[in-house]
C-alpha positions in Angstrom: -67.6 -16.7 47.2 -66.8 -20.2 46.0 -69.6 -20.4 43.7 -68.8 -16.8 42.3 -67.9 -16.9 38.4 -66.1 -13.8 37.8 -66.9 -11.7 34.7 -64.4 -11.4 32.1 -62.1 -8.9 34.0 -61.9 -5.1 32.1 -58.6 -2.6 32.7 -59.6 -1.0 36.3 -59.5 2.2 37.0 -55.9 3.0 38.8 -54.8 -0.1 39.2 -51.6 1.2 39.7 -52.8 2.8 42.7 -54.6 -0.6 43.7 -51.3 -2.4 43.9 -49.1 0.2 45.2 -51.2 -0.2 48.0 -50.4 -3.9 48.3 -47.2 -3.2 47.1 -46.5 -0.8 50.7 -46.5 -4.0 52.6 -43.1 -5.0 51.3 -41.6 -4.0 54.3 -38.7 -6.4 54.6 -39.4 -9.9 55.4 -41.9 -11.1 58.0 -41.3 -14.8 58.5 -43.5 -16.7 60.9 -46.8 -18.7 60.2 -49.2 -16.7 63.2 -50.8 -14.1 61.1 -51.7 -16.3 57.7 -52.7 -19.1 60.1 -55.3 -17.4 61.5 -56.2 -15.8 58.1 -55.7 -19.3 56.1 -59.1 -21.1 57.5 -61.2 -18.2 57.1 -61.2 -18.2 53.7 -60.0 -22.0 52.6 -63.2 -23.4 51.3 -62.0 -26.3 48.9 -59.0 -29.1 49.5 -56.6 -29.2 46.5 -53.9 -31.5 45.6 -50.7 -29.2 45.6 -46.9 -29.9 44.7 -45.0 -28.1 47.7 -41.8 -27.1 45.8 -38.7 -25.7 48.3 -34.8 -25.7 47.9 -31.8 -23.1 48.0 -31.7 -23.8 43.7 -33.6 -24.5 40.8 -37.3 -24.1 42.5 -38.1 -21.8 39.4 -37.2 -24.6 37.4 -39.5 -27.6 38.9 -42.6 -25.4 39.2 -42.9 -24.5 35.6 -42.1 -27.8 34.6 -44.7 -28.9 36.8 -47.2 -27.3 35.5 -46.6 -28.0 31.9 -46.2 -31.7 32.7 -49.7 -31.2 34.0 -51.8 -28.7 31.6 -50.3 -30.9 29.0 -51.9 -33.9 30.7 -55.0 -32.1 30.6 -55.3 -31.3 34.5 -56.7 -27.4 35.4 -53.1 -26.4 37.3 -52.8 -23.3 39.5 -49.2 -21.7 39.5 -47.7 -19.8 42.8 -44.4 -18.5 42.0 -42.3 -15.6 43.7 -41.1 -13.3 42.6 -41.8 -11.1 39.5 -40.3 -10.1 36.7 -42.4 -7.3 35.2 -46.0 -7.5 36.0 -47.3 -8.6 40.1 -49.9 -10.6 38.2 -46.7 -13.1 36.9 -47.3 -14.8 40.4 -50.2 -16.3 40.4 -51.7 -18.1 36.9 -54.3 -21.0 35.6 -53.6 -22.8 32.7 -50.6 -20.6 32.4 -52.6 -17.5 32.0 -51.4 -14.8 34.5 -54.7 -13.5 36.7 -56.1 -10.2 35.5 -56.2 -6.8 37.4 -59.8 -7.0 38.3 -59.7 -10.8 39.7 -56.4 -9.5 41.8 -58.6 -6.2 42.7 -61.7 -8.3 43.4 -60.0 -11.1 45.8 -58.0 -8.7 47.5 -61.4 -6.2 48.4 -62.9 -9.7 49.5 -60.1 -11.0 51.4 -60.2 -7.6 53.2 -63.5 -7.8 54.5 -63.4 -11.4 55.3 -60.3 -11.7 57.6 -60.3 -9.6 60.7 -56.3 -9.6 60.8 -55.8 -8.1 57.7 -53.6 -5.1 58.4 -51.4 -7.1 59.7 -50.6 -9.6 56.5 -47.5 -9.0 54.8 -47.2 -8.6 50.2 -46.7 -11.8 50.4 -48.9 -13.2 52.9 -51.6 -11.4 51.0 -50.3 -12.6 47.7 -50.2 -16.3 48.8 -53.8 -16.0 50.0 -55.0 -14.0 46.8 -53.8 -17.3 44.6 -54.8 -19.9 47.3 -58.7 -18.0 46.6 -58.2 -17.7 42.7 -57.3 -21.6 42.4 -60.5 -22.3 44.5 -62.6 -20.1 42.5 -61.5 -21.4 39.5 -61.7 -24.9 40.6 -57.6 -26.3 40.0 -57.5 -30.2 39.6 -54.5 -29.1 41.4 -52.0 -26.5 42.4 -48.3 -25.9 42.4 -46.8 -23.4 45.0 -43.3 -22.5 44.9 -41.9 -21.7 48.5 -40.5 -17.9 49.0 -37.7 -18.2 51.4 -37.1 -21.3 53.3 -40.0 -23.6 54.2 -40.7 -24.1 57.8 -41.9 -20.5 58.4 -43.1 -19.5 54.7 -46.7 -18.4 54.5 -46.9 -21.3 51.7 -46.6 -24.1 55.1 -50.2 -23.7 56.2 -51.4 -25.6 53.2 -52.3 -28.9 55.0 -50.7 -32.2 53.6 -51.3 -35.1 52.2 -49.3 -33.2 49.7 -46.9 -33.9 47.3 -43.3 -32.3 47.9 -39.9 -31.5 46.1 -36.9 -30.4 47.7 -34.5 -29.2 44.5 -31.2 -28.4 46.2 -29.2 -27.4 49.8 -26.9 -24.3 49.6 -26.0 -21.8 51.7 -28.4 -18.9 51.2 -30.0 -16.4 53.6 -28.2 -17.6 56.2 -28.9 -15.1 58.3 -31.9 -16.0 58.5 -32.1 -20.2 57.8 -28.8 -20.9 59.4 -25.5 -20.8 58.6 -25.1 -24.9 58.0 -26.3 -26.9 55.6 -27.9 -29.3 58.1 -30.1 -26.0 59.1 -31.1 -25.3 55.8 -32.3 -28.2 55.3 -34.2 -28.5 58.3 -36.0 -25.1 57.6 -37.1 -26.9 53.8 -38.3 -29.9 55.1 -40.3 -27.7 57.4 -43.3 -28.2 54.6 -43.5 -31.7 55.4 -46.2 -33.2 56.6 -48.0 -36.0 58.3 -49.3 -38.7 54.9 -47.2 -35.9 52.3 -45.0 -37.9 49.4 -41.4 -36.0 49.4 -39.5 -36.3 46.6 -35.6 -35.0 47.4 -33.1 -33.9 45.1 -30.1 -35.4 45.3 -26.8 -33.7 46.2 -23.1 -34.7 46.1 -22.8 -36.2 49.6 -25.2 -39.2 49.9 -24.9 -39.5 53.7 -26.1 -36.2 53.6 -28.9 -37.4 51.1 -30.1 -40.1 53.5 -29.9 -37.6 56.6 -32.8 -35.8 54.7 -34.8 -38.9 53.8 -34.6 -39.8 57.6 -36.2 -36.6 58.7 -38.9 -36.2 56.3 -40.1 -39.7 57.4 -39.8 -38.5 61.1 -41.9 -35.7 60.0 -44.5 -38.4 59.1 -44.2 -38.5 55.1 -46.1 -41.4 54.1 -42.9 -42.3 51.0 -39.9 -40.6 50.4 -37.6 -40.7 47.2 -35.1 -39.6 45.2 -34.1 -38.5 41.6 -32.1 -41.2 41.1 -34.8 -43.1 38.4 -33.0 -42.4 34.9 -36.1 -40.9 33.2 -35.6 -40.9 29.3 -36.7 -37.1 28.4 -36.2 -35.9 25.0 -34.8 -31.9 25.4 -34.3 -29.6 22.7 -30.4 -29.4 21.6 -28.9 -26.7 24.5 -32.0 -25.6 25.8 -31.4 -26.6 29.6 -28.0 -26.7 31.5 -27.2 -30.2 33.2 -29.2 -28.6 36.6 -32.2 -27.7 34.8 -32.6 -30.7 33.1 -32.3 -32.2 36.7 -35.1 -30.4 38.2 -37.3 -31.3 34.9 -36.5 -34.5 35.9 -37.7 -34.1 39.3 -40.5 -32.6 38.3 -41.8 -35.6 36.2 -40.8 -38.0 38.9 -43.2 -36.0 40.8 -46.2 -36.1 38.9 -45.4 -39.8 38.4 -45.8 -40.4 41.9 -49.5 -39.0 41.9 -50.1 -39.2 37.9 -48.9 -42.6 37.1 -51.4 -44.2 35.3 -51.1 -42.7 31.9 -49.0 -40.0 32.4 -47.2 -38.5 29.3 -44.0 -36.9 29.4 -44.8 -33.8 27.4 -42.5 -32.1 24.8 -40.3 -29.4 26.6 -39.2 -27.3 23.6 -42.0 -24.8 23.9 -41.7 -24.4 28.0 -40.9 -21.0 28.6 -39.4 -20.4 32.1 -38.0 -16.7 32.6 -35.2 -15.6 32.8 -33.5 -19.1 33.5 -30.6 -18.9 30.9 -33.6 -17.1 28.6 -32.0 -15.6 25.4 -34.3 -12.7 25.2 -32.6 -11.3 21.9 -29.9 -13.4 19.9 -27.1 -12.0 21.7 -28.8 -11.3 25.7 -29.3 -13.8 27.8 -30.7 -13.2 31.1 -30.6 -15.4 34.6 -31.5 -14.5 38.5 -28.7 -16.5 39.5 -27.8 -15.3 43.2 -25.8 -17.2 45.2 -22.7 -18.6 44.6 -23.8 -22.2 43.6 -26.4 -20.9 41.3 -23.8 -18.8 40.1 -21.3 -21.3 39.3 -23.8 -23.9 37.2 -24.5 -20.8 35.4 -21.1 -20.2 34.7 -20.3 -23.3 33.6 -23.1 -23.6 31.0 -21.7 -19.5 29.9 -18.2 -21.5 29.7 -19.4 -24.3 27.6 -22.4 -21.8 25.0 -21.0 -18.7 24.8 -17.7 -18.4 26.3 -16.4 -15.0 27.4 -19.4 -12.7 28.0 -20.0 -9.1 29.2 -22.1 -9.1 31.9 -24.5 -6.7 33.8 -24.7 -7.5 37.2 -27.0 -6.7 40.1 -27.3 -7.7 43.6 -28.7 -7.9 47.4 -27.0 -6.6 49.8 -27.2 -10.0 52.1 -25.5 -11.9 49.7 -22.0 -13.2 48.9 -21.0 -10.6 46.7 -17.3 -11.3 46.8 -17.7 -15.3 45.6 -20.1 -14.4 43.4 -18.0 -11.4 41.4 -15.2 -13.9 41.5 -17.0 -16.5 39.8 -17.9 -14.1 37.6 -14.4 -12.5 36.8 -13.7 -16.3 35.8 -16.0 -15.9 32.4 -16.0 -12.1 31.8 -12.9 -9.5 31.8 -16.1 -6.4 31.5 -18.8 -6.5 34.4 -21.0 -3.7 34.5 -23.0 -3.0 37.5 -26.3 -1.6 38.5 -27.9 0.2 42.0 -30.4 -1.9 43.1 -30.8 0.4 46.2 -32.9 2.9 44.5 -35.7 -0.1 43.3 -35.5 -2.2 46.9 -34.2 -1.3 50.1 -32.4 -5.0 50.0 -30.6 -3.8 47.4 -27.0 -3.0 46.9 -25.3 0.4 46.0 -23.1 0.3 43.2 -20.0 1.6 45.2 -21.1 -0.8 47.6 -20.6 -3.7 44.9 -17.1 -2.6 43.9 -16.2 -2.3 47.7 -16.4 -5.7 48.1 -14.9 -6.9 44.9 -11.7 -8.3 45.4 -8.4 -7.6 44.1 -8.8 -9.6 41.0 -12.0 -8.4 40.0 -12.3 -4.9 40.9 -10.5 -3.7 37.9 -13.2 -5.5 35.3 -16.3 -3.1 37.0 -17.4 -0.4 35.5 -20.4 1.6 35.8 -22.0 5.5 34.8 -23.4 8.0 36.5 -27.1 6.7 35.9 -28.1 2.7 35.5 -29.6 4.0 32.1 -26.5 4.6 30.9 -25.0 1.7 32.5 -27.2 -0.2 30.5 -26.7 1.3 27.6 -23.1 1.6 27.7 -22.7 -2.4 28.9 -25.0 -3.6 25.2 -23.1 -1.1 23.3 -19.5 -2.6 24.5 -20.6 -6.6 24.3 -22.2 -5.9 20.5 -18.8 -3.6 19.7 -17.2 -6.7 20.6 -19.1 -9.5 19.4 -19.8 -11.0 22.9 -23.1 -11.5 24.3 -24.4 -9.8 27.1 -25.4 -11.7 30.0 -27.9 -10.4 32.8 -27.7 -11.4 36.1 -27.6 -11.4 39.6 -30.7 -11.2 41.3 -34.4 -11.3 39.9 -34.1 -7.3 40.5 -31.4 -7.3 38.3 -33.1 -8.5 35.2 -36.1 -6.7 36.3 -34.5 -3.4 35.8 -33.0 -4.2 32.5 -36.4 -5.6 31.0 -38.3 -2.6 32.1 -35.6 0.1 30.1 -36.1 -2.4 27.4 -39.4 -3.5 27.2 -40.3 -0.2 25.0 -37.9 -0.7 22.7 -38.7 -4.4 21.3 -41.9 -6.8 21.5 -40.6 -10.4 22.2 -43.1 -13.3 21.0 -45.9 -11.7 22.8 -44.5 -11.5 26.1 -43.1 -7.7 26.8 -45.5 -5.6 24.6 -45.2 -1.7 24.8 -47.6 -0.2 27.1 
């Protein structure tokens, strides 16, 4: 299949069909490397160069700016990211062009007959080995793969090194499942490392910390390790990035430094789009997946400094800190609205369940109707009554649901067209 050129894709017959099919094997999460490690070498035909990109925070960030550091340097780049906003084919891109129905169709029919565990793959498994395929096929100078939870035990780890690899930040997320201590975390992140890779490690508050992780990527074999302390002189667009995002920009050009060096040119960021990452999608929306309580608080902070008090229409998973993160919230809005994400992911939180765990201080700001519609509705119509701007968050879900009631009512620069 390597050689295969693909025939410029047409709209498929039920394709919704097609990928409610792949979509029936988001049964909860299926961590462990056994079942895509024995599917990986049956189809890997071609060795690419890949940027491994992990961390609690601001992954999102560094693999878009990753691969517009690199298309703008002229390099045929491959894009993993996880998850989607609107469309499944958001995941996986070349040259920042999403794949079509009938190359996700094609690849998926091919990956079926070729690997004799395929039952057993999970959404994402199959996902991650659907782009893996689509970068070979359409022969990628290189690759950029964004991790889905963790590291160590993310389908994304049987990608052999030498590779290049970014760690963005340490927080306490999914701790159920990656630990409850930082130290944990971080070991399940630096589980992509491997024997000749180049790590690059965002740094944190705590350097002893900072130099803990160094010390176990290079027991882990990494042939250099670094850090983001290099002051890189980047010109961004007045308020487009907060303080953290410009960080991970930053990271992300150290990276390709380290493999790009010799003429590398720091492209103009103005015209990177990266969704819903403080993304005003009308003058007075703005929308951000912010989920846990540190992502939560940068974003509040740059709400603090831009736009000051803001409604906001809030979302979440049931696994996380609802209570910090509502508090955080009641710091830059006095009106959160909230939506059931129950209904759209069985992750997801109820709406009662929200305001039951909203403390004292905060419960009285939450309001919410009988439907999310109306929610919706009733959540723009109070922020534009009042000349505040209306700030989606919460989880990826979140601003999912809002951009789907929305998407037939406005056409934004090409992106959300009516279907």
């Amino acid at each position: 299949m390597s050689s295969k050129q693909f025939p410029n894709p047409t709209s498929i017959d039920n394709q919704d069909d097609f990928l409610q099919q792949l979509y029936q094997r988001r049964g909860g999460i299926k961590l462990g490397l056994g079942r895509v490690a024995d599917a990986f070498p049956v189809i890997f035909e071609k060795k690419i160069p890949v940027y491994h990109v992990a961390g609690t925070n601001g992954k999102g960030t560094a693999v878009y700016s990753l691969d517009h550091i690199l298309r703008s340097n002229g390099l045929k780049t491959g894009r993993f990211v996880s998850p989607h906003l609107l469309r499944y084919n958001e995941r996986i891109s070349v040259n920042g062009v999403d794949i079509a129905d009938g190359e996700v169709r094609e690849i998926y029919e091919y990956l079926e007959k070729k690997i004799n565990n395929f039952e057993e793959l999970s959404f994402f498994e199959v996902t991650f080995l659907i782009a893996w395929k689509y970068f070979e096929i359409s022969c990628c100078d290189c690759a950029v793969f964004e991790v889905g939870l963790g590291g160590r035990l993310d389908a994304t780890n049987v990608i052999e090194g030498p590779k290049t690899d970014i760690i963005t930040s340490i927080g306490l997320d999914h701790t159920h499942i990656l630990g409850d201590t930082l130290e944990k975390i971080a070991l399940e992140k630096l589980g992509i490392v491997k024997k000749g890779d180049k790590v690059l490690i965002g740094g944190s508050a705590d350097s002893a910390f900072d130099k803990w992780m160094a010390e176990v990527a290079v027991s882990k074999g990494a042939a250099s390790v670094d850090d983001d302390s290099l002051d890189l002189e980047i010109a961004f667009p007045p308020s487009c990035m907060s303080p953290e995002q410009r960080k991970n920009v930053r990271l992300a050009v150290k990276a390709a430094l380290m493999n790009e060096a010799n003429g590398l040119k720091i492209p103009d960021f103005s015209e990177m789009k990266i969704p819903a990452r403080f993304e005003f999608i009308e003058p007075d929306i703005v929308t951000d997946v912010a989920h846990n309580p540190p992502a939560i608080e940068s974003l509040a902070k740059t709400v603090k400094e831009r736009l000051g008090k803001v409604v906001v229409l809030y979302g979440a998973m049931k696994d996380k800190d609802v209570t910090k993160v509502l508090d955080i919230i009641g710091e830059i809005s006095d009106s959160i609205f909230v939506v059931n994400l129950e209904a759209d992911n069985d992750r997801g939180a109820k709406t009662g369940d929200i305001l039951e765990r909203a403390s004292a201080t905060v419960s009285n700001k939450i309001k919410y109707a009988e439907t999310d519609e109306k929610t919706i509705d009733e959540a723009l119509a109070f922020a534009r009554k009042n000349g505040k701007k209306l700030l989606v968050t919460g989880s990826f879900h979140t601003v999912e649901k809002f951009m789907n009631y929305r998407k037939h009512q406005w056409n934004r620069s090409g992106r959300l067209k009516n279907d």
